[in-house]
C-alpha positions in Angstrom: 202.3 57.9 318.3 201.3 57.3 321.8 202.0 55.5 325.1 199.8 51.9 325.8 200.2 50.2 329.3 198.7 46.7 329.3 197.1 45.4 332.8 196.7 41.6 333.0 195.0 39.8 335.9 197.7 36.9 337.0 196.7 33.1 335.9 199.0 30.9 338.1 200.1 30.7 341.6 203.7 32.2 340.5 202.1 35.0 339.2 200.2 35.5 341.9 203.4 35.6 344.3 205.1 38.8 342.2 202.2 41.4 342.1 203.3 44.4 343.5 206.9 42.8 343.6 208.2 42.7 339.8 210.7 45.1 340.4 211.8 44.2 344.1 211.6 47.3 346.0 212.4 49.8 343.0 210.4 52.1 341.1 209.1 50.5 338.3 206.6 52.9 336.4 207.4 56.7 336.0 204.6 58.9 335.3 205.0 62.6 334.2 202.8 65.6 335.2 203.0 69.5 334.6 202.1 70.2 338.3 203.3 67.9 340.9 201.8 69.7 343.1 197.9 69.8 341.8 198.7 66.3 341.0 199.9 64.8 344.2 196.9 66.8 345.9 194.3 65.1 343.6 195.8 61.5 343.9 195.7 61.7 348.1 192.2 62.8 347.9 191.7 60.0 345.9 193.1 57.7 348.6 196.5 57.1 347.1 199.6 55.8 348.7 202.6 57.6 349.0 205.1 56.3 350.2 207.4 59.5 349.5 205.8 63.1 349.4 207.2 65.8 346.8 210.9 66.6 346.9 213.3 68.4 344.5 216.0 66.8 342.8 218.3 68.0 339.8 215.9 66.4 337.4 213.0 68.3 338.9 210.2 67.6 341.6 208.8 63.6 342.3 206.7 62.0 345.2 206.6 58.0 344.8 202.8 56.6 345.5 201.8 52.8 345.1 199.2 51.7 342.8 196.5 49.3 343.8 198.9 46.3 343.7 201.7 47.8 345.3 204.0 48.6 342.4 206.1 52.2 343.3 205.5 54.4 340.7 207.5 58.2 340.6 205.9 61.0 339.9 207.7 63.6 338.4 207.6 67.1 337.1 210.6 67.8 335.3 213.2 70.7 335.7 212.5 73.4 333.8 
C-alpha cells in the first residue's frame, strides 16, 4: 500500500565510480509535493541543491535539486 526506497552504501570500486551518475545526466527520482513552493523554500534552507528553481510546465510546477550523492531528483506539484 505504500512507496519504499532502499539506500545502499556501494561495496566495490565500480560502484563506487556510478554514485550520483546511474542515470547519466537525467532525472532519476521524482518526488511529489502539494506546494512547490513551501517545499522548495524548506529544502534551500536546509542547504539543498538546485540545480533548476520552480518553473511551470503543462504537467504542473517542478524545480530539480541534487540529493547528497548527486542524483537529480524533480520536484513536482502537479496541474490541477
Amino acid at each position: 500500500g505504500g512507496t519504499a526506497l532502499r539506500l545502499a552504501l556501494p561495496s566495490a570500486p565500480a560502484q563506487i565510480d556510478l554514485v550520483g551518475r546511474q542515470a547519466g545526466s537525467r532525472v532519476i527520482f521524482v518526488m511529489h509535493t502539494d506546494n512547490l513552493a513551501r517545499d522548495h523554500a524548506t529544502l534551500l534552507a536546509r542547504g539543498v541543491v538546485f540545480e533548476e528553481g520552480p518553473r511551470n510546465e503543462a504537467y504542473g510546477s517542478v524545480a530539480v535539486f541534487l540529493d547528497c550523492c548527486g542524483n537529480r531528483w524533480d520536484l513536482i506539484q502537479p496541474a490541477p
